[in-house]
TIRO-2110 file (N, C-alpha, C; in Angstrom, 1 decimal):
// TIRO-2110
18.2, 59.3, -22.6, N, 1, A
19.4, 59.2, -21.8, CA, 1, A
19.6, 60.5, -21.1, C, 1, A
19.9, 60.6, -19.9, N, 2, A
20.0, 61.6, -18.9, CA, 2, A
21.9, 61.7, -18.8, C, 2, A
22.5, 62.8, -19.4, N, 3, A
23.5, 63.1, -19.4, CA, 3, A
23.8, 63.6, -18.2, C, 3, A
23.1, 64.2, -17.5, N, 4, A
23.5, 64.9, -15.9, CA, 4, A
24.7, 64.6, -15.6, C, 4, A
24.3, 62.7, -15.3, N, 5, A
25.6, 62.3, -13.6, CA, 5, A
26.4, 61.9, -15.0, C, 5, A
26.9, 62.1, -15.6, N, 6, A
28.3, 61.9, -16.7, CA, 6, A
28.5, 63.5, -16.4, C, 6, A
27.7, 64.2, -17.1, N, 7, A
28.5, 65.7, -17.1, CA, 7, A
28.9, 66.6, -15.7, C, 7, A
28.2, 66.5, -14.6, N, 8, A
28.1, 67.4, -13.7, CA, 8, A
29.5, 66.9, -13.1, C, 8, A
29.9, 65.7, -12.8, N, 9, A
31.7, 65.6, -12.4, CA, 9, A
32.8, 65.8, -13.1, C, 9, A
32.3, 66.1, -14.4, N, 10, A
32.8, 66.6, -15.1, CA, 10, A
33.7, 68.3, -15.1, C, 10, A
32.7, 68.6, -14.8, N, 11, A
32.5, 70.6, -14.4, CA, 11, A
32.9, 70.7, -13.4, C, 11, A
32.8, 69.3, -12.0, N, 12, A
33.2, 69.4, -10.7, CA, 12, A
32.0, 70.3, -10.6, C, 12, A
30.6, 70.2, -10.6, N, 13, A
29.9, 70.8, -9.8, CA, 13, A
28.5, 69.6, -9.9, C, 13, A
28.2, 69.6, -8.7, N, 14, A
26.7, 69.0, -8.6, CA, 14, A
25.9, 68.9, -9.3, C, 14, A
25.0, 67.6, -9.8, N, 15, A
23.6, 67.8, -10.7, CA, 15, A
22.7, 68.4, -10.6, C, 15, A
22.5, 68.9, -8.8, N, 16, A
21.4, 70.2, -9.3, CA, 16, A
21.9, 71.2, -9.1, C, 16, A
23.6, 71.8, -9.6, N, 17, A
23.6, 72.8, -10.1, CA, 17, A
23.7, 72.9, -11.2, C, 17, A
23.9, 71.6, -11.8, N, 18, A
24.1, 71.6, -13.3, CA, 18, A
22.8, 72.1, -13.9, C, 18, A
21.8, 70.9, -13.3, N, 19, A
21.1, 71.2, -13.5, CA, 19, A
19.8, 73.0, -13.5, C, 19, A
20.3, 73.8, -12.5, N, 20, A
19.9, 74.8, -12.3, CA, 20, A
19.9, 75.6, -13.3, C, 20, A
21.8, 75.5, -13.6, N, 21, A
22.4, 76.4, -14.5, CA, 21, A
21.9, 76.2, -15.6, C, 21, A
21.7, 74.9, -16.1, N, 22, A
21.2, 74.7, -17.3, CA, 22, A
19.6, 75.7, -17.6, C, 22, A
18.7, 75.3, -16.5, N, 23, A
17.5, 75.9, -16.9, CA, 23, A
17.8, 77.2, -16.9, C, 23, A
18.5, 77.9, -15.9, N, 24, A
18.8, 79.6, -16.4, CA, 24, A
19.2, 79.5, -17.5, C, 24, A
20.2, 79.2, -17.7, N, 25, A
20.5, 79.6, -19.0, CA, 25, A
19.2, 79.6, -20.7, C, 25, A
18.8, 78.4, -20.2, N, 26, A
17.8, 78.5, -21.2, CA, 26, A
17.0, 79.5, -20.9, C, 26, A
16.5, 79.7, -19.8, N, 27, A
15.1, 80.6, -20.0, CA, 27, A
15.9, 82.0, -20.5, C, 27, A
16.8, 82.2, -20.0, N, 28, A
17.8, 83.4, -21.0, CA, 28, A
17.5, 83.2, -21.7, C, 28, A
17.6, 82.4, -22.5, N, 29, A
17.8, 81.9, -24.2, CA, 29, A
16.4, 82.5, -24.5, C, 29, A
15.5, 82.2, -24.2, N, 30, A
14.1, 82.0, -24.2, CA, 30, A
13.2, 83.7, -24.3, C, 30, A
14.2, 84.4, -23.2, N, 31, A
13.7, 85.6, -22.8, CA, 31, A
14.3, 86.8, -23.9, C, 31, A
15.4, 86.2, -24.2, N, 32, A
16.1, 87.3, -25.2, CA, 32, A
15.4, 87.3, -26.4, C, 32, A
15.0, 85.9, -26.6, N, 33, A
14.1, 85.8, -28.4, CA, 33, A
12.8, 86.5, -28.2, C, 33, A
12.2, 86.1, -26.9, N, 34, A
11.0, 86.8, -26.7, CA, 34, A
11.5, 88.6, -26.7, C, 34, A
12.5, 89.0, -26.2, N, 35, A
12.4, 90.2, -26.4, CA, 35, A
12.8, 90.7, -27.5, C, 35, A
13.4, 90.1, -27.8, N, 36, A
13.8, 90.8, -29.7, CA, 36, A
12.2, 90.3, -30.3, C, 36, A
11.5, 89.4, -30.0, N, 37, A
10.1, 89.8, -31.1, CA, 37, A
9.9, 90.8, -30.3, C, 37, A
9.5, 91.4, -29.3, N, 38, A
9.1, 92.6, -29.0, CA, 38, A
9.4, 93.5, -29.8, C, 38, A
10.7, 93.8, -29.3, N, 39, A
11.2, 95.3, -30.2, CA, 39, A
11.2, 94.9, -31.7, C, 39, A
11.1, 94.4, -32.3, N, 40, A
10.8, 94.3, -34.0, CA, 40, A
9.6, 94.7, -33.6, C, 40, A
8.4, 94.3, -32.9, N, 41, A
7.1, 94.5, -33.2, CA, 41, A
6.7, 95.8, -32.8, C, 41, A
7.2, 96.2, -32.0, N, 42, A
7.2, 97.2, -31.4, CA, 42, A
7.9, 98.5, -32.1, C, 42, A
8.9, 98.5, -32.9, N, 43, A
9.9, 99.1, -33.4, CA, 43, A
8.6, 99.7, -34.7, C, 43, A
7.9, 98.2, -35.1, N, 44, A
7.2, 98.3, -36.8, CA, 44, A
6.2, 99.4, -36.2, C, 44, A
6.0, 99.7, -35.5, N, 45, A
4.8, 100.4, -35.2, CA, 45, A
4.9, 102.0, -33.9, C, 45, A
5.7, 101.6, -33.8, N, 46, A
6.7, 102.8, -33.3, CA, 46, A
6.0, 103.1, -31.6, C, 46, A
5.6, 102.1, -30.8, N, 47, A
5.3, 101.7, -29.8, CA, 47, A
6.5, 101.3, -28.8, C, 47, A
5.9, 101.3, -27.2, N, 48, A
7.0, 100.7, -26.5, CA, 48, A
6.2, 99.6, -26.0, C, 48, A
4.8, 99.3, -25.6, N, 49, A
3.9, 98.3, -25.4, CA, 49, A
2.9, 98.4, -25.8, C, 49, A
2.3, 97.1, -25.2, N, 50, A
0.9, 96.5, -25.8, CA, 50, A
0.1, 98.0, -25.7, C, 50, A
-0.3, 98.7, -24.1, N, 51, A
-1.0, 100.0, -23.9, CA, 51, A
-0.7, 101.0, -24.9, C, 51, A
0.6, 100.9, -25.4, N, 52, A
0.8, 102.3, -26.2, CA, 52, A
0.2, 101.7, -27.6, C, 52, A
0.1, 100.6, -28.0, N, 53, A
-0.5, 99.8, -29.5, CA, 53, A
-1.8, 100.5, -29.2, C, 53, A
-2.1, 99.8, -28.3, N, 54, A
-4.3, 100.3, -28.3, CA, 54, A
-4.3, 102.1, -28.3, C, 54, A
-3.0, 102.7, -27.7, N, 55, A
-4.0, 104.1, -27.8, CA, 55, A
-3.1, 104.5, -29.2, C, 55, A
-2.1, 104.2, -29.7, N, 56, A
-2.4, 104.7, -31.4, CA, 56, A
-3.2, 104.2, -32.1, C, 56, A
-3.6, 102.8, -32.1, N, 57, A
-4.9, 102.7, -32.6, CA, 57, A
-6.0, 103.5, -32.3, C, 57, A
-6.3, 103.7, -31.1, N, 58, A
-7.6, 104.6, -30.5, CA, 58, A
-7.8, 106.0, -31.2, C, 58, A
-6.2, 106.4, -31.1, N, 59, A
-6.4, 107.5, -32.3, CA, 59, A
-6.3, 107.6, -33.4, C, 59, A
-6.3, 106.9, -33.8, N, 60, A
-6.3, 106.9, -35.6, CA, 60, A
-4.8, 106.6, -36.2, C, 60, A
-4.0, 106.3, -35.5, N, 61, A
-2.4, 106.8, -35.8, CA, 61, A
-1.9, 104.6, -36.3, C, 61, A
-2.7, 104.2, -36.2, N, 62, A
-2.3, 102.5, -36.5, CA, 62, A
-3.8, 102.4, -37.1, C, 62, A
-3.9, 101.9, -38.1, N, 63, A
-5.1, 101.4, -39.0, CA, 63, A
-5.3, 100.1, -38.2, C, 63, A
-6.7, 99.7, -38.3, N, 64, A
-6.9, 98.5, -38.2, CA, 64, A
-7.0, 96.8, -38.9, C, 64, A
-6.7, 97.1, -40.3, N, 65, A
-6.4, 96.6, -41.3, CA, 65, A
-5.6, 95.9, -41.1, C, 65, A
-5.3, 94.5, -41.2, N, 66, A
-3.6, 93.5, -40.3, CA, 66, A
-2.9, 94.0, -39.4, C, 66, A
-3.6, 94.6, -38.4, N, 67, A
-2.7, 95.1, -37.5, CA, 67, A
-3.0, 94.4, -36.1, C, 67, A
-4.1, 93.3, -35.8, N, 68, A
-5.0, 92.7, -35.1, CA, 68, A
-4.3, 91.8, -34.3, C, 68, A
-3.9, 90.9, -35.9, N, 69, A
-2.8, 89.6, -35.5, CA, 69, A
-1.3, 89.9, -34.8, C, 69, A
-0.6, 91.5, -35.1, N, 70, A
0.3, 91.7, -34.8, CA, 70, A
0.2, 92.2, -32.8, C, 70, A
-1.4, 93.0, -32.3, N, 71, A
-1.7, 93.4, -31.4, CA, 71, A
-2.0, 92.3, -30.5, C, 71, A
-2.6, 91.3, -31.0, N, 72, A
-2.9, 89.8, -30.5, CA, 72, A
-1.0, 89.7, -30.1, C, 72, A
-0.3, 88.9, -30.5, N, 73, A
0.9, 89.1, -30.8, CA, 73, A
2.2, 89.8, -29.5, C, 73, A
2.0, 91.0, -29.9, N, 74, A
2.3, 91.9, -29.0, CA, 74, A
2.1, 91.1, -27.3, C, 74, A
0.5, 91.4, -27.0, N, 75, A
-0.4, 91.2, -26.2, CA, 75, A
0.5, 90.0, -25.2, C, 75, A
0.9, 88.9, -26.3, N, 76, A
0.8, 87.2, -25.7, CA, 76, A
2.7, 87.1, -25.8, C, 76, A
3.4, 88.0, -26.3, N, 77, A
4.8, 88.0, -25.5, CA, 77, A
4.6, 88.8, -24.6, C, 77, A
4.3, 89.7, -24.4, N, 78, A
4.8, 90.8, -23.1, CA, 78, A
4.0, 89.7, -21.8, C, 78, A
3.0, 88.6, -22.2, N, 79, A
2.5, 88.0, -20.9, CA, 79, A
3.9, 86.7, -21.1, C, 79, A
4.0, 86.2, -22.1, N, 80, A
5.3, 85.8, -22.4, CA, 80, A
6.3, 86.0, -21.3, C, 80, A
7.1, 87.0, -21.5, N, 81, A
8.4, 87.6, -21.1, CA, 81, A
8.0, 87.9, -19.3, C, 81, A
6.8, 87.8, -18.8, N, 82, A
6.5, 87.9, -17.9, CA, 82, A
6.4, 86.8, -16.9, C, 82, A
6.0, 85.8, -17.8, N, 83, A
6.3, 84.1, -17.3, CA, 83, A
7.7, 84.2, -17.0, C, 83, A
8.4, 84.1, -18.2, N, 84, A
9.5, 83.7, -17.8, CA, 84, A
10.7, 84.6, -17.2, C, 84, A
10.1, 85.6, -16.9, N, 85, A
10.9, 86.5, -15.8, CA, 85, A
10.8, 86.0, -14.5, C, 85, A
9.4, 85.3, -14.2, N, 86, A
8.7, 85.1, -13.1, CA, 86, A
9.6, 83.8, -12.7, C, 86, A
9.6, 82.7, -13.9, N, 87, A
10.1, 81.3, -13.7, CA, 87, A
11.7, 81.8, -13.3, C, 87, A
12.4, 82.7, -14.0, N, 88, A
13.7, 82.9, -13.2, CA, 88, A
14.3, 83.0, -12.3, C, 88, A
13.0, 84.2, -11.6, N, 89, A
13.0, 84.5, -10.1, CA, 89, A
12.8, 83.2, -9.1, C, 89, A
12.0, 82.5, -9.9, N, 90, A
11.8, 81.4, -8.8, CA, 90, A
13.3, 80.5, -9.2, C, 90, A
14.4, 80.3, -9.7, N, 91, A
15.4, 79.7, -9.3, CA, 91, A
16.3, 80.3, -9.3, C, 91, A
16.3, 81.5, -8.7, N, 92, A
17.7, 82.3, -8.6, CA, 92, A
17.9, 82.2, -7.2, C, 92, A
END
């Protein structure tokens, strides 16, 4: 069931602004959680990105021992948060 044409006369605004607003809003929703895993992951290891993870690893300063899954991890929000910064732009 498509709530749109019930709610958007509701608001007094149009269904594709409703509609708009709605997807902003979510990808907010979306971009915030993606960036709070960041900074936890980021914070655990005392990094600001994926580049800075590889070179404390490189030096010896992050063991390699479970720290793989967390770099994988890292790696696939920041392309993450990159999508959806990108998808924002395109409806702002």
């Amino acid at each position: 069931m498509n709530a749109i044409p019930k709610i958007a006369p509701i608001l007094q605004i149009t269904q594709e602004e409703l509609e708009r607003e709605s997807l902003k809003t979510y990808l907010h929703i979306r971009l915030k959680r993606c960036e709070s895993e960041l900074f936890n992951l980021a914070r655990k290891y005392g990094v600001s990105s994926i580049e800075d993870f590889e070179g404390e690893y490189k030096r010896g300063n992050i063991g390699e021992e479970r720290t793989w899954e967390d770099f994988f991890r890292l790696d696939h929000l920041e392309a993450k948060r990159e999508s959806i910064r990108d998808a924002l732009g395109d409806i702002q």
